[in-house]
C-alpha positions in Angstrom: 8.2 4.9 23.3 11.4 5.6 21.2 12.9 7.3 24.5 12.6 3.8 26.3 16.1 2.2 26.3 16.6 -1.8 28.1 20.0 -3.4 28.5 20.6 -7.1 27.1 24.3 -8.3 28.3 25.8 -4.4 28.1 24.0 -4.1 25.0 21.7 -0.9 24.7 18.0 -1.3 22.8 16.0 1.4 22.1 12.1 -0.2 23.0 10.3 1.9 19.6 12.4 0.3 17.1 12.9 -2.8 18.5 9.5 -3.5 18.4 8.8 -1.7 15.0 11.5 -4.4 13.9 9.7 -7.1 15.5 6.4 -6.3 14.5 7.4 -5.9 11.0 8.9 -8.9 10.5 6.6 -11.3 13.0 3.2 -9.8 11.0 4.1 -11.1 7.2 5.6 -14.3 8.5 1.9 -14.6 10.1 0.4 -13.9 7.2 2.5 -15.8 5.1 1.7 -19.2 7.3 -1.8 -18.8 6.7 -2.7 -17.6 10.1 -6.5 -15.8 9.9 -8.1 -13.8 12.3 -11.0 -13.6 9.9 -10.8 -17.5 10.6 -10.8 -16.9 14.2 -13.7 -14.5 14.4 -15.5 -17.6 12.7 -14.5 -20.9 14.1 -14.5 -19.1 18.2 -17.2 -16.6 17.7 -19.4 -18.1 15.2 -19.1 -15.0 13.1 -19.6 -15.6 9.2 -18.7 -12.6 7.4 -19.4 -14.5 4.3 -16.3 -13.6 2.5 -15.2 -16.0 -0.6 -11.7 -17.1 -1.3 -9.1 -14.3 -1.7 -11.6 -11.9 0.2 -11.1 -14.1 3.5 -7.5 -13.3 2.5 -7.5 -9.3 2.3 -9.0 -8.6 5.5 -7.0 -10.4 7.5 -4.3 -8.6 6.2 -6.2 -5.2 7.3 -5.9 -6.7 10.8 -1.9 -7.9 10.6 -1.1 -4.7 8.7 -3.6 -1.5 9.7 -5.1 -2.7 12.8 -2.8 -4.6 14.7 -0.2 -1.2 14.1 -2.8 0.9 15.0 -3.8 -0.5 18.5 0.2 -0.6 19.0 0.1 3.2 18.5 -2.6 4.0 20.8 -1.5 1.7 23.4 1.9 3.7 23.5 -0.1 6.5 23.3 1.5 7.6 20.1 -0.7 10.0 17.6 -1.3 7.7 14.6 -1.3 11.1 12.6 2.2 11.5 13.2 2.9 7.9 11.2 1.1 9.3 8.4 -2.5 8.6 9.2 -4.4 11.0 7.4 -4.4 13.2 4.3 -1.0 15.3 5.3 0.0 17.8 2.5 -2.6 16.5 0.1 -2.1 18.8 -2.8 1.6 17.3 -3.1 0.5 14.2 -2.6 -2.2 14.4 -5.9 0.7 15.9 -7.9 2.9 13.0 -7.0 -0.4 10.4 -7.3 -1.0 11.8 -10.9 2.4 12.2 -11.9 3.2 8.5 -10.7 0.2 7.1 -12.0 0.4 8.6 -15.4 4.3 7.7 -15.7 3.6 3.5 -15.0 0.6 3.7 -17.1 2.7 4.3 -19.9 5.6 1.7 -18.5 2.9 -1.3 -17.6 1.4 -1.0 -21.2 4.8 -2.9 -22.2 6.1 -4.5 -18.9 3.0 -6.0 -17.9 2.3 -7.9 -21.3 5.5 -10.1 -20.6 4.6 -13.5 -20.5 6.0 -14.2 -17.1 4.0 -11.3 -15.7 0.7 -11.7 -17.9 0.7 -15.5 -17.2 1.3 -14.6 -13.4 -1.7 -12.1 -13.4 -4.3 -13.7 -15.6 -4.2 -16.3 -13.6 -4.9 -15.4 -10.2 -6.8 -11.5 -11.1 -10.5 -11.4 -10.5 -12.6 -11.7 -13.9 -14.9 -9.1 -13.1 -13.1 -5.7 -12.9 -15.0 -4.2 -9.9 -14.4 -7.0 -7.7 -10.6 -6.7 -8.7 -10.6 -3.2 -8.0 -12.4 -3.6 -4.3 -10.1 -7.0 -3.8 -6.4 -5.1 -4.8 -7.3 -1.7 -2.5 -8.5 -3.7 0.7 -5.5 -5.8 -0.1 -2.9 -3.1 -0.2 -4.8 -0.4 2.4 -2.9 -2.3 5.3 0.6 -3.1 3.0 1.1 0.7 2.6 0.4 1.6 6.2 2.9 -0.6 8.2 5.5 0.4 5.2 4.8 3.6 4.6 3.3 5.0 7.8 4.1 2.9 11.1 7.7 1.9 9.9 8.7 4.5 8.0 7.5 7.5 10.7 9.0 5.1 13.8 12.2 4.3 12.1 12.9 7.8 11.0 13.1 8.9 14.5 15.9 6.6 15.6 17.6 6.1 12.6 16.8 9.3 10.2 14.7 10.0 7.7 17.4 8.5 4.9 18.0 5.0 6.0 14.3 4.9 7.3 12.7 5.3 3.4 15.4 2.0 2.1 15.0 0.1 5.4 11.2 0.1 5.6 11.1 -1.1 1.6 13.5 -4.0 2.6 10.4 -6.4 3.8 8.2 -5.1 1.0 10.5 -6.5 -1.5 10.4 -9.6 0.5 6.8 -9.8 0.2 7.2 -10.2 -3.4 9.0 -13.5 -3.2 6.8 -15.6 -6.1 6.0 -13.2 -8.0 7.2 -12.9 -11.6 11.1 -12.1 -10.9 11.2 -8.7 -13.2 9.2 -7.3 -10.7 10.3 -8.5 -7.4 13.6 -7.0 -8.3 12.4 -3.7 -8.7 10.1 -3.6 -5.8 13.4 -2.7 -3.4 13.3 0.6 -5.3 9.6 1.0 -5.5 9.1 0.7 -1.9 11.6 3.2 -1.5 10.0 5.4 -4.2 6.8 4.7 -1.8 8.5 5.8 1.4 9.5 9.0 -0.2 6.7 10.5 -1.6 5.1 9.1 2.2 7.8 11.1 3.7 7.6 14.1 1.4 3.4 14.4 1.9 3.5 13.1 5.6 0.7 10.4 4.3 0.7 7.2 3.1 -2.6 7.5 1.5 -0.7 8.6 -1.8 1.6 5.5 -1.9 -1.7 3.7 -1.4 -3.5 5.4 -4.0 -0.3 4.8 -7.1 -0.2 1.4 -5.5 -3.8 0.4 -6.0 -3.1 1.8 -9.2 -0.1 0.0 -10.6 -1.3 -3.3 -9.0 -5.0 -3.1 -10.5 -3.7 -1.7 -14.1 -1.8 -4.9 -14.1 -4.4 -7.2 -13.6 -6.8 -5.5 -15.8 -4.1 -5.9 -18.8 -4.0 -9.3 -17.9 -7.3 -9.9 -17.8 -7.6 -8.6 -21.6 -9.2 -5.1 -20.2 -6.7 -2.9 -21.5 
């Protein structure tokens, strides 16, 4: 689809990232809205998953961020393998998933004891620390794709690998916006961090995996489990 080019008033757009762009900006504004397709599936189709508060809340982001990209891809007949949809070099990507998980273990211990970021977290984690750990992953499972896999792999083909790894980490900061400020302000260089070790192990399972990580450590500190 990236070899698709349409002219607006002399202007050239290529098709692929135009719609990567509008995709992955016109799915977190859904999302952010309150828009549910979990909500849909109930109220038109009399479907009751039985899901309870922030659950309803997870998997309708699997739908705006892992489905929805995914039926995109097939549509255009792209191979969701080559946005990093699968295991790719998976002995990197354990090095870099232990390595990365071992480092913020040791910098959350202190960070995430801040007031702004404890009171933050102990308020809205999950009390019971399995549920926390099922809530965070389905929660993040679809974040790390259309980051780390469908926006990252898509952009790096028009734009280069370079600009691709900071551009795609651009919304991810965004969706940070209310979150204690010490951390929204490093997530522009997290998400970057994420894109690379993507790039690097042609996956985005690993930036899921130290994701999961980092965001459940926190909330099990703040939950007075660590």
């Amino acid at each position: 689809m990236y070899e698709r080019v349409f002219t607006i008033g002399g202007i050239e757009f290529n098709f692929g990232l135009t719609l990567l762009i509008v995709l992955g900006t016109i799915l977190p504004l859904l999302d952010a809205y309150g828009h549910t397709p979990v909500g849909f599936l109930q109220t038109t189709l009399g479907i009751e998953p039985g899901f309870q508060g922030f659950e309803k809340k997870v998997w309708d982001r699997i739908v705006f961020y892992l489905l929805i990209p995914l039926i995109v891809l097939l549509l255009f007949k792209e191979k969701p393998v080559e946005y990093g949809f699968g295991f790719g070099k998976w002995q990197e990507g354990l090095l870099w998933t232990a390595g990365s998980c071992i480092g913020m273990m040791v910098i959350l211990w202190f960070v995430a004891r801040g007031e702004s970021m404890n009171a933050y977290y102990s308020a809205r984690a999950n009390p019971e620390p399995w549920r926390l750990l099922y809530l965070t992953a389905v929660d993040l499972l679809g974040w790390e794709f259309i980051w780390r896999g469908f926006l990252l792999f898509g952009m790096a083909r028009v734009l280069g690998v370079g600009p691709a790894i900071w551009l795609q980490a651009v919304p991810f900061a965004f969706m940070h916006l209310g979150k204690p400020e010490i951390e929204t302000m490093t997530t522009i260089f997290g998400g970057a961090a994420f894109g690379f070790v993507a790039w690097r192990t042609d996956s985005f399972v690993y930036p899921f995996l130290i994701h999961w990580f980092i965001a459940s450590y926190t909330q099990l500190i703040a939950i007075g489990r660590f």
